[in-house]
C-alpha positions in Angstrom: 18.2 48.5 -0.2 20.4 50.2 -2.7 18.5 51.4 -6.5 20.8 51.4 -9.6 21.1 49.7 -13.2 22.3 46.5 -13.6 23.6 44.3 -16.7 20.8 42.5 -17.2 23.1 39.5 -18.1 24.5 39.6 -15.1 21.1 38.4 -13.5 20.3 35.3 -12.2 16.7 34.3 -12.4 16.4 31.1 -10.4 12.7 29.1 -10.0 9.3 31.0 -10.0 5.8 30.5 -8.8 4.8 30.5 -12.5 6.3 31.2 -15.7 6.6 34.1 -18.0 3.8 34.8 -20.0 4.4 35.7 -23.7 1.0 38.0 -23.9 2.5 39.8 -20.8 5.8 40.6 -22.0 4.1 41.9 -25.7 1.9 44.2 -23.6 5.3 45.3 -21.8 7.1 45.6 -24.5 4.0 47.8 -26.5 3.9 49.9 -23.1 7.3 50.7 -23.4 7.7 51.4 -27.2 4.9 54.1 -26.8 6.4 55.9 -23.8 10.1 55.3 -23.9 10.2 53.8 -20.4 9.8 51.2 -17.9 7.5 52.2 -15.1 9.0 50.2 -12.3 12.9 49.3 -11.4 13.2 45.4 -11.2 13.5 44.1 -7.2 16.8 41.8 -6.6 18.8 40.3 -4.2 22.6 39.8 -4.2 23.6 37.3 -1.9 27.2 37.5 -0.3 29.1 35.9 -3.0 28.3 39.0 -5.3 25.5 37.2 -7.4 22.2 39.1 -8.1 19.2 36.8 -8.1 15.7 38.4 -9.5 13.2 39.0 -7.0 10.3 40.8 -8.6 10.0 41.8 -12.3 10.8 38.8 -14.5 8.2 39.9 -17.2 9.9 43.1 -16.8 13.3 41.6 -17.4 12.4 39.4 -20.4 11.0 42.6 -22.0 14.1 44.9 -21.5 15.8 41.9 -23.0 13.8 41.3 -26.3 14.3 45.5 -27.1 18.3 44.6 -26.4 18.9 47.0 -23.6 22.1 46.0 -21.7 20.8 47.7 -18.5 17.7 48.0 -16.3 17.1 49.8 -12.9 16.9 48.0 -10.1 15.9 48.0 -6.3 18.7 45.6 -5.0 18.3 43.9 -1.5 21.2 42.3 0.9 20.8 40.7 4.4 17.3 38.8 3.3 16.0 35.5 3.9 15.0 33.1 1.1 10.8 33.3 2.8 11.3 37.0 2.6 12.7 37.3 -0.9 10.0 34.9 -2.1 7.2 37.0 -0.5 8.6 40.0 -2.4 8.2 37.7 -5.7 4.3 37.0 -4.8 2.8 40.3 -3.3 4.8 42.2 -6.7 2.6 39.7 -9.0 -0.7 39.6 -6.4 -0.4 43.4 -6.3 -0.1 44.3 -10.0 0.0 41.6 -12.3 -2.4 39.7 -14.4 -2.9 36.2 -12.9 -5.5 33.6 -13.9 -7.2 31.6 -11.2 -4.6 29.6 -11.1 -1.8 31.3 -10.3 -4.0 33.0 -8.0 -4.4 30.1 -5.9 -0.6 29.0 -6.0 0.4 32.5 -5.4 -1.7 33.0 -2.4 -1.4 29.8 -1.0 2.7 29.8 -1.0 2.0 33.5 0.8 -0.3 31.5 3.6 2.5 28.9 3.9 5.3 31.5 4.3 3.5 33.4 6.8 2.7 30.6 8.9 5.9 29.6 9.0 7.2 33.3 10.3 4.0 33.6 12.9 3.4 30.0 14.1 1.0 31.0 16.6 -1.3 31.4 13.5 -1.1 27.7 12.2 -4.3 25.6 12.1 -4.9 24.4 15.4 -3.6 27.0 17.8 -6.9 28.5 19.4 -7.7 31.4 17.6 -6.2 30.6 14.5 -8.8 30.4 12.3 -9.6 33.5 11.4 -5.9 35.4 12.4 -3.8 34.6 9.3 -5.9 37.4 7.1 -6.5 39.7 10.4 -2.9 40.0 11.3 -1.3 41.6 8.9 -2.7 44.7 6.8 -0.8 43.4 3.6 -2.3 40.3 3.9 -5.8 41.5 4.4 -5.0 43.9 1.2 -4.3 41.0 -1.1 -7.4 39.1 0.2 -10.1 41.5 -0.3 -8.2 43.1 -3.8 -8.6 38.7 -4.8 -12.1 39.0 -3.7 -13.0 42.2 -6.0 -11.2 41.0 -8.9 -12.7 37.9 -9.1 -16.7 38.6 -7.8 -16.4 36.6 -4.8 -16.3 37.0 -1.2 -13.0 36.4 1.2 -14.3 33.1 2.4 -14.3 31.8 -0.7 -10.4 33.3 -1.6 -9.6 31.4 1.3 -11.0 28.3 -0.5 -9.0 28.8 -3.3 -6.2 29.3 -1.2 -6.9 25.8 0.0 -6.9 24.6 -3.6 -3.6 25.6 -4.1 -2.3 24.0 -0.4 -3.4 20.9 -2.0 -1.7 21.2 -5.5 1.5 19.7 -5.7 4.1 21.3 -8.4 3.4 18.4 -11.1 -0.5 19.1 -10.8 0.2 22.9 -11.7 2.6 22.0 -14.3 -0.4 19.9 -15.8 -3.5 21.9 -15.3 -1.0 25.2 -17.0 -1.4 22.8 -19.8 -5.0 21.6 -20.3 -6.6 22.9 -23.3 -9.3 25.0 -21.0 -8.2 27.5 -18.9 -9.4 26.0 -15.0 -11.8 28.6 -13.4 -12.2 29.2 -9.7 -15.2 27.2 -9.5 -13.0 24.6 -10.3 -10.7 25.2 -7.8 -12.8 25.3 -5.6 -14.0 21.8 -6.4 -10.5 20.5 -6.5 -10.3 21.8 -3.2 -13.3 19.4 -1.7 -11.8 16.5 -2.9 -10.3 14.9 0.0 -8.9 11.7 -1.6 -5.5 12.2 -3.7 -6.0 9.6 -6.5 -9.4 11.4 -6.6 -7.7 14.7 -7.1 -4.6 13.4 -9.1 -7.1 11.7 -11.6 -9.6 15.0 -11.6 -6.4 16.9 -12.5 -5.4 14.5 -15.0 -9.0 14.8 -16.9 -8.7 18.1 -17.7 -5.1 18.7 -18.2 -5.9 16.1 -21.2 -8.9 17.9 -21.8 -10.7 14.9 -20.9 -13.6 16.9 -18.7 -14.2 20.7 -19.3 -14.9 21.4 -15.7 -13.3 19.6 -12.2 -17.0 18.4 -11.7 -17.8 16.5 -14.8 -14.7 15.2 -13.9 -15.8 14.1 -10.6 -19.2 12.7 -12.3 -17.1 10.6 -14.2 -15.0 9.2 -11.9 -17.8 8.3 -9.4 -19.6 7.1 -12.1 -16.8 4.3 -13.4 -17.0 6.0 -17.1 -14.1 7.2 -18.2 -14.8 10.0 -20.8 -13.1 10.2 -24.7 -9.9 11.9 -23.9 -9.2 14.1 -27.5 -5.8 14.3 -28.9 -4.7 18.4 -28.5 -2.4 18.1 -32.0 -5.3 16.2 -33.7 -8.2 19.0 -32.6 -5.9 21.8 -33.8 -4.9 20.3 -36.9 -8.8 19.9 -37.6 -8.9 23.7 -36.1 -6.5 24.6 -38.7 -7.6 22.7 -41.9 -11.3 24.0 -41.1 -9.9 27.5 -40.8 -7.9 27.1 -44.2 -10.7 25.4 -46.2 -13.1 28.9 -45.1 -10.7 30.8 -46.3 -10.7 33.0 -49.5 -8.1 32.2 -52.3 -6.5 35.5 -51.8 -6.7 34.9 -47.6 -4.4 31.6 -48.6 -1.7 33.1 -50.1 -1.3 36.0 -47.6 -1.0 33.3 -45.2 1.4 31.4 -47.3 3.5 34.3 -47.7 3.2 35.1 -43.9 4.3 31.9 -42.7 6.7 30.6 -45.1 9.6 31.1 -42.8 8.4 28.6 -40.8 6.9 26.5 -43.2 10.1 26.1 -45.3 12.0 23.9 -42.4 9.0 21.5 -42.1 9.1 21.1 -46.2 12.7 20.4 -46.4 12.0 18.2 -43.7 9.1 16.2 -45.4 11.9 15.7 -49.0 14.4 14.7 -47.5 15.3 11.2 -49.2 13.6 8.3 -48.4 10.4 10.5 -48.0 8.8 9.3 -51.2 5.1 9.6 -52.2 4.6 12.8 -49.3 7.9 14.4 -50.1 6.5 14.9 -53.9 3.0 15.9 -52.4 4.3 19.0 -50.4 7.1 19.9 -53.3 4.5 21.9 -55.6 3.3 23.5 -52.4 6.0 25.1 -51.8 6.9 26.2 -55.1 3.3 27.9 -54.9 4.7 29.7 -52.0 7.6 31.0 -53.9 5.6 31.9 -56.5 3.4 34.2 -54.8 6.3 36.0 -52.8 8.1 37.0 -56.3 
């Protein structure tokens, strides 16, 4: 392992467990602002054709980029395996990020996979595998009990939520990132019981289109042959919005006009274009309005 400062263009940042978050790079960036420095050096790897592929430290990265650095330390690792590099990705994050349930569960779970695959002898079904894969190795024991504080709940039931995200396919994560309510561990943990997949496929479906707020009602539902009202997401937030705007004080309204009018003013032109007839002359006074107040 060599530490130095890399372009930050020059990094590669192939697939991750989960994606950036935009609240965690703000908080980096704020961090950074206020002291004038970046805590930790990024981890990366540079395989033998020179390239240098991010290990640990994408939120990292993505902030260093926004405040147009060109550079960024960097711990950088040759001679590595692709199971080893990927556990250096998921014990950075398990040890010090923020991670909803989850990611939790996928994080964790990937960890389990890896490690079985590096200490067979602990797989499911070897005698005395069942309780070795969190007794063997003092890291692995960290992150388990550090899951288990964080959360209120004990290590069997990590190990459940591990199980959760055994069972979760990449497709099922990209949809349950998406539902409208955040899943919990409880519902993990349900999604872990289920044992049939179109069972679980249409549980995850439920709430990814906010069709159930928890994995159980979704269960209820299913066993009980009525579908619930799925909601459209763009038509609750446009009532979310037009509530919002018809509380709001006169004066409220046209800071918000004023705030937003950068990204209002595409949509308008938009809506005139010709051939836009009766709505087109609707939102033309508007945005005069908005003019208006900004002079």
């Amino acid at each position: 392992m060599q530490q130095n400062r890399v372009r930050i263009a020059d990094i590669v940042i192939d697939s991750r467990l989960r994606p950036v978050s935009a609240a965690g790079v703000e908080s980096l960036i704020t961090s950074i602002s206020e002291t004038g420095v970046m805590k930790d050096a990024i981890h990366l790897r540079k395989k033998k054709d020179g390239s240098l592929h991010l290990l640990a430290g994408a939120h990292r990265t993505e902030a260093a980029r926004r405040l147009g650095w060109d550079e960024i330390e960097a711990k950088i690792w040759t001679d590595v395996t692709d199971d080893w590099a990927r556990l250096i990705e998921i014990d950075d994050n398990l040890a010090g990020a923020e991670m909803n349930a989850l990611d939790t569960a996928v994080f964790l779970a990937t960890r389990k996979a890896i490690y079985e695959r590096l200490h067979p002898e602990t797989r499911r079904g070897v005698a005395g595998a069942a309780g070795r894969w969190d007794a063997t190795e003092p890291s692995s024991v960290a992150f388990v009990k550090s899951t288990a504080d964080k959360f209120g709940m004990t290590e069997r039931q990590v190990f459940k939520i591990v199980a959760a995200g055994s069972r979760l396919g990449p497709d099922e994560v990209a949809s349950l990132r998406a539902a409208p309510r955040q899943v919990s561990l409880k519902d993990l943990t349900e999604i872990a019981k289920i044992s049939q997949p179109t069972d679980r496929y249409d549980v995850v479906r439920l709430l990814s289109e906010g069709g159930a707020k928890s994995a159980a009602e979704a269960m209820r539902s299913l066993r009980s042959g009525l579908q619930p009202i799925v909601k459209d997401p763009v038509d609750e937030e446009f009532k979310a919005l037009l509530n919002a705007w018809s509380r709001a004080r006169l004066v409220a309204r046209r800071r918000f006009v004023e705030d937003v009018f950068a990204d209002l003013s595409p949509l308008m032109t938009a809506q005139t274009s010709p051939g836009d007839g009766a709505e087109a002359a609707e939102i033309v006074p508007f945005r005069s309005r908005g003019r208006e107040g900004q002079a």
